[in-house]
MIZAVEX-901362 format. One record per residue (C-alpha): residue number from 1; residue in three letters; chain; y, x, z. Coordinates in Angstrom, 1 decimal, always signed. Layout:
<atoms>
i:aa:ch:py:px:pz
NUM:ALA:A:Y:X:Z
...
</atoms>
This chain:
<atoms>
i:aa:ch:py:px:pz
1:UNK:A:-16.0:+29.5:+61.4
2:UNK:A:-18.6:+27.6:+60.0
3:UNK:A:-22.5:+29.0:+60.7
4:UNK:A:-23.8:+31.0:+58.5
5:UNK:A:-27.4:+30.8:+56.2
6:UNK:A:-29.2:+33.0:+53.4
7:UNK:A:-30.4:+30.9:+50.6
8:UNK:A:-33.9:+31.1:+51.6
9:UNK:A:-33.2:+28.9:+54.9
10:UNK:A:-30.4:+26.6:+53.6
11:UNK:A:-32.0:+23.3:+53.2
12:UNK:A:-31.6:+21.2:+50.0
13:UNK:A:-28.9:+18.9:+50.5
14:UNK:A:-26.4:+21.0:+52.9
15:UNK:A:-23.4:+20.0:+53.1
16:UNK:A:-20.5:+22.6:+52.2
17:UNK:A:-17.7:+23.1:+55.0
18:UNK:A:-14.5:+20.8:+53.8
19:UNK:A:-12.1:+22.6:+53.4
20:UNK:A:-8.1:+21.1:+54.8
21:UNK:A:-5.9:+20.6:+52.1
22:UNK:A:-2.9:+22.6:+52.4
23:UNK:A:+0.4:+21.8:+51.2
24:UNK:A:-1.1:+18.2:+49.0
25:UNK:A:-3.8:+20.9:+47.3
26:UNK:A:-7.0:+20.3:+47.6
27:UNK:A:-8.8:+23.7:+48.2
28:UNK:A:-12.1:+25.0:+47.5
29:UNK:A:-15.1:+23.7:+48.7
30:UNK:A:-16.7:+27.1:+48.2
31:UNK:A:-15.7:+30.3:+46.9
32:UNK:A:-18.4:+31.9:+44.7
33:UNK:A:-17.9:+35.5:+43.8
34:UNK:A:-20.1:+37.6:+41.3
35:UNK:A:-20.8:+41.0:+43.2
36:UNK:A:-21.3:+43.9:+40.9
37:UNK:A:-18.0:+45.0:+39.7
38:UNK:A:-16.6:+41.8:+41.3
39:UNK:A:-16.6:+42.1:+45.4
40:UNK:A:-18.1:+46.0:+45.2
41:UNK:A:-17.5:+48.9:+42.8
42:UNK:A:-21.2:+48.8:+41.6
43:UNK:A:-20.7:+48.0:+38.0
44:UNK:A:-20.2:+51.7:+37.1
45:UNK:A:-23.5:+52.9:+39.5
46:UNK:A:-25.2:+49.9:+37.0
47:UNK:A:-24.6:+51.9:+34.0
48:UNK:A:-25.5:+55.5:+35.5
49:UNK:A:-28.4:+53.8:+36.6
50:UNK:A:-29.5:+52.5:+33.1
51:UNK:A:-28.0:+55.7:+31.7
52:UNK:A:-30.4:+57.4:+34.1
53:UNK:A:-33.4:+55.7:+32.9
54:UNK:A:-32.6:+55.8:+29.2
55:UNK:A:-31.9:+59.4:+29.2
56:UNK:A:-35.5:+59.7:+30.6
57:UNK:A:-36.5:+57.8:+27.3
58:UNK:A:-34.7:+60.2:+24.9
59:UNK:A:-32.0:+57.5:+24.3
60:UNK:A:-28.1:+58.4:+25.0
61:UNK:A:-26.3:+55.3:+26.0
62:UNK:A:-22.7:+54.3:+24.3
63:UNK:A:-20.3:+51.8:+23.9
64:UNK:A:-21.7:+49.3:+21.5
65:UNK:A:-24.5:+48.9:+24.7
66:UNK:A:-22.3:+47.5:+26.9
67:UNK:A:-22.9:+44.1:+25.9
68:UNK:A:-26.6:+44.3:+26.6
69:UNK:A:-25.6:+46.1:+30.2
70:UNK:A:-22.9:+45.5:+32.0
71:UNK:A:-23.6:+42.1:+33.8
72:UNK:A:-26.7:+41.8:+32.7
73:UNK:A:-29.8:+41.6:+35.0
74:UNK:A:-32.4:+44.3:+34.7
75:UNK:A:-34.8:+42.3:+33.0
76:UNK:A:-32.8:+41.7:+30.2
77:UNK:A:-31.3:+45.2:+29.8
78:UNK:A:-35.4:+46.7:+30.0
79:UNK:A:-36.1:+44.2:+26.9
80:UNK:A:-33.3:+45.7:+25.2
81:UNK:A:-34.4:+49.5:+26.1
82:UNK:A:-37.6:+48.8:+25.1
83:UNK:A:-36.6:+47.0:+21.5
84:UNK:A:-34.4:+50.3:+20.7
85:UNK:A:-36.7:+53.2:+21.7
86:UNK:A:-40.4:+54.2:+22.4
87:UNK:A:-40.5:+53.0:+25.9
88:UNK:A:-43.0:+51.6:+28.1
89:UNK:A:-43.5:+47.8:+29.1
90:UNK:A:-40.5:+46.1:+29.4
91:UNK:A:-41.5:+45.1:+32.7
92:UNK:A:-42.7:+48.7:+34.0
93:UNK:A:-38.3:+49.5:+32.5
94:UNK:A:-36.9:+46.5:+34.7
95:UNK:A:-38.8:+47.9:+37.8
96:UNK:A:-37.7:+51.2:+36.8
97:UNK:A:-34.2:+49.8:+36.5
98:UNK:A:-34.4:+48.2:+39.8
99:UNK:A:-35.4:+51.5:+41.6
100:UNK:A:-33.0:+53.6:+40.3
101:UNK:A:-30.1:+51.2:+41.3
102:UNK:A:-31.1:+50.2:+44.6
103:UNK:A:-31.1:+54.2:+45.7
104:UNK:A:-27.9:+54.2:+43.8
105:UNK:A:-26.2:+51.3:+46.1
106:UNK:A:-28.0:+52.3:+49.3
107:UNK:A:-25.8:+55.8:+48.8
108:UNK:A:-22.8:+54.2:+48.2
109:UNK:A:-21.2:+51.0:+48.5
110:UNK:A:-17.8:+50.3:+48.2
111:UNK:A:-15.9:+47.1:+48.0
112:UNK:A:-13.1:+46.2:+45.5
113:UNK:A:-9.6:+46.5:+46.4
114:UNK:A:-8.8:+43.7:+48.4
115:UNK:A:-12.2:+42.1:+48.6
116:UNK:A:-12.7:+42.5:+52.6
117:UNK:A:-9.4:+41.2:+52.7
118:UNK:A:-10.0:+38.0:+50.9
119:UNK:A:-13.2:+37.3:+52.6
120:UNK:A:-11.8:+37.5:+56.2
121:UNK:A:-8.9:+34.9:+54.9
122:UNK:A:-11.3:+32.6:+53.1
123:UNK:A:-13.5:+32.6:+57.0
124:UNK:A:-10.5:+32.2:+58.7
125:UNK:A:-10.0:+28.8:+56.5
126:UNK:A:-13.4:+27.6:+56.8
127:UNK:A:-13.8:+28.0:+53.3
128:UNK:A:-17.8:+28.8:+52.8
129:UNK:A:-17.9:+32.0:+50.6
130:UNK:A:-21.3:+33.0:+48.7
131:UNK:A:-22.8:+35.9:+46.2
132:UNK:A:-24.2:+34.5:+43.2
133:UNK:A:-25.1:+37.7:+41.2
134:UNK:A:-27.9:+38.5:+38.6
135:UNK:A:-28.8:+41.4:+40.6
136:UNK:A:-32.0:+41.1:+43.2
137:UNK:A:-32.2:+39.7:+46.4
138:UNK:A:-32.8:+43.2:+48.2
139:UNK:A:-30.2:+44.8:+46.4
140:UNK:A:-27.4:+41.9:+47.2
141:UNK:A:-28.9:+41.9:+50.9
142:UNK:A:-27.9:+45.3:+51.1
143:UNK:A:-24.5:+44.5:+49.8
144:UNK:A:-23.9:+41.8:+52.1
145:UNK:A:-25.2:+43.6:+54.9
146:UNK:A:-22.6:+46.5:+53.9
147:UNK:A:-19.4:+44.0:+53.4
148:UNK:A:-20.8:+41.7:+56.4
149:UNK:A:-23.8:+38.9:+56.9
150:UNK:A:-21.5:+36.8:+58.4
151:UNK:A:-19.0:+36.2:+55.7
152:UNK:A:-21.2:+34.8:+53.6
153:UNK:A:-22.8:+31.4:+53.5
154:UNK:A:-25.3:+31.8:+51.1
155:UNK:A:-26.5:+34.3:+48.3
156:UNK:A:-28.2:+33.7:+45.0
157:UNK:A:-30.0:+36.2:+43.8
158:UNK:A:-32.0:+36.8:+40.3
159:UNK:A:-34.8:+35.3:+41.4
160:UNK:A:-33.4:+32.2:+42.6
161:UNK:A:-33.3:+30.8:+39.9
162:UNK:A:-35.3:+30.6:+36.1
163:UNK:A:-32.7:+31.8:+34.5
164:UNK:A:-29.6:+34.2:+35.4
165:UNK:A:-26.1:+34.6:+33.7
166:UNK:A:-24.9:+33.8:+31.0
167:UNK:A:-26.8:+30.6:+31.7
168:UNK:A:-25.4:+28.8:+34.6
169:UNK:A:-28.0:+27.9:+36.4
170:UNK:A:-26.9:+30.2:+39.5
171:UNK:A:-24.1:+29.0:+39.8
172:UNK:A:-25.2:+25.4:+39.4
173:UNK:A:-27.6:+26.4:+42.0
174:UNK:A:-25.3:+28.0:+44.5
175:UNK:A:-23.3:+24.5:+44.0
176:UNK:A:-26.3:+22.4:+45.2
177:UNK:A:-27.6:+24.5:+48.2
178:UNK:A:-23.9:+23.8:+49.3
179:UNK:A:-24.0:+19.8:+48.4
180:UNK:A:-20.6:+20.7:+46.3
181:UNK:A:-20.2:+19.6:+42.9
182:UNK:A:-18.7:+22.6:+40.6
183:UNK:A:-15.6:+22.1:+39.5
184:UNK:A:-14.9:+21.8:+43.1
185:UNK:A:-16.1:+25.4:+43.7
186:UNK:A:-13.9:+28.3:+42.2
187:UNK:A:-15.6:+31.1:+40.8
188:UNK:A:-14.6:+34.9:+41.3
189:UNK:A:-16.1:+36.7:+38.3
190:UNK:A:-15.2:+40.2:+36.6
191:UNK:A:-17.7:+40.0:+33.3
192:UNK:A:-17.7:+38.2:+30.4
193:UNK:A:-21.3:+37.8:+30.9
194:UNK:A:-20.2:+36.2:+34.2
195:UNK:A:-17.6:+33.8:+33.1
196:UNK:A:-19.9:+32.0:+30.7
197:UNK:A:-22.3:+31.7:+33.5
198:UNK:A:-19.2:+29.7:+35.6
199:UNK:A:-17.7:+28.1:+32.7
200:UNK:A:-21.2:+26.7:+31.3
201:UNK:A:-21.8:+25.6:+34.6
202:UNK:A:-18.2:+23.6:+35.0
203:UNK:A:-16.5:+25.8:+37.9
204:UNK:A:-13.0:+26.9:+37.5
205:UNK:A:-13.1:+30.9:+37.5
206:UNK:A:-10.8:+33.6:+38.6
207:UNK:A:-11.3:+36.6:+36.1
208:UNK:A:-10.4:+39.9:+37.8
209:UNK:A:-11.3:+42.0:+34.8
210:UNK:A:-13.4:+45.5:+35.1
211:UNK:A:-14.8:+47.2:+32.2
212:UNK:A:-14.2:+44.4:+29.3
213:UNK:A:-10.9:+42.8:+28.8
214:UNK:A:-11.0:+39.2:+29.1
215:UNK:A:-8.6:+36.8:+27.4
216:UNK:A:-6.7:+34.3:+28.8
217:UNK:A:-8.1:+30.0:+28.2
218:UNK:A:-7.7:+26.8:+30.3
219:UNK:A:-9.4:+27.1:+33.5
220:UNK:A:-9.4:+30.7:+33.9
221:UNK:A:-6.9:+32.5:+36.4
222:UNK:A:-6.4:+36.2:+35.8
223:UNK:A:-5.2:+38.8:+37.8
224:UNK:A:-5.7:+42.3:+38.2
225:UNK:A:-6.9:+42.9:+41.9
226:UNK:A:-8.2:+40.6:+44.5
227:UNK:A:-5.6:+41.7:+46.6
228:UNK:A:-3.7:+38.8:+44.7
229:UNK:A:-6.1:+36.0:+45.3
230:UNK:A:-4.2:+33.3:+48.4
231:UNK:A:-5.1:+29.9:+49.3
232:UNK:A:-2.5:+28.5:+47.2
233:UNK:A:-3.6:+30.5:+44.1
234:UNK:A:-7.7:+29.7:+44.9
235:UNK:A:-6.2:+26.0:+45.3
236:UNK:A:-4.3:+26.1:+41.8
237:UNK:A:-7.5:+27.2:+40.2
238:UNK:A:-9.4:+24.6:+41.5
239:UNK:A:-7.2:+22.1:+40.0
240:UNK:A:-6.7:+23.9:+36.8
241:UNK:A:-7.7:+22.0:+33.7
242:UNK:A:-10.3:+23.0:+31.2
</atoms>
């Protein structure tokens, strides 16, 4: 196994672990997984935390909010409380935001069906593995602490980078640190939100849906669990055309 860094001591220019081919595929020079609702079951503790902190404001959360929630980093769900109720700073909301889910995670994380599994085979490959996730950095430390430092390269938290999903900057940044280009990295992605990130930046995306359906395209491999994810399917992905 390949040693393993945080983003904040992987130097610019690192070289990503290659990967053997297997069977005349070329696999993946790096997995890169969204977390919430992705890797760990934290998507729904998202919601009761914003449903938390809107309830405070008088304002009952529903369906047609999901689109400004789910996936979305605090900051940009806070602008959204605040433009739809009397609320305080959007700022002073985000930090709310950010408190209410970290106690949330610290009680209870719990990884996606098949997720440990999949990280354990993509180590025993040599295949680097990372978090890219619009969450912040002490909230995906704590995950990766949970699911285990080791597997995991590098993470990229929210403020990694200027601008967080749907733009693809962190993934485009999780590419560099790893001195991969992206359509050589395969994306693991559960949101909508997430999957324009990957496909804006160029990676090839597996889509294991949560909350939102998600419809089938070129480049994108559904399934329903990660349980189903192999090297031969991560290598098929890979060389999927867009």
């Amino acid at each position: 196994m390949m040693p393993h860094q945080d983003t904040t001591a992987l130097p610019d220019g690192a070289q990503a672990h290659t990967a053997p081919e297997s069977a005349g595929m070329a696999l993946p020079a790096a997995v890169l997984f969204d977390m919430d609702g992705t890797l760990v079951d934290t998507e729904r503790l998202w919601w009761d935390a914003v449903e938390t902190v809107a309830r405070n404001l008088g304002r009952t959360l529903g369906p047609e909010d999901r689109p400004d929630v789910v996936g979305r980093p605090s900051q940009h769900t806070a602008a959204y409380l605040a433009s739809t109720a009397a609320t305080p700073s959007a700022s002073a909301l985000a930090a709310r935001l950010d408190e209410t889910f970290t106690a949330l995670v610290a009680q209870e994380v719990v990884p996606r069906r098949g997720a440990l599994q999949l990280l354990h085979l993509l180590a025993g490959q040599g295949i680097p593995a990372a978090i890219v996730s619009a969450s912040p950095r002490r909230v995906v430390q704590l995950v990766r602490e949970r699911l285990g430092r080791e597997l995991f390269t590098l993470i990229v938290a929210f403020e990694d980078t200027a601008v967080s999903k749907p733009a693809p900057d962190p993934y485009l940044e999780a590419a560099r640190r790893l001195g991969a280009q992206p359509a050589e990295c395969v994306v693991v992605e559960d949101s909508p939100v997430g999957l324009a990130a990957a496909e804006a930046a160029g990676c090839p995306v597996v889509v294991v849906p949560s909350t939102v359906p998600i419809d089938a395209a070129p480049g994108r491999t559904i399934i329903t669990s990660l349980e189903e994810v192999t090297i031969p399917l991560l290598a098929q992905a890979r060389g999927s055309e867009r």
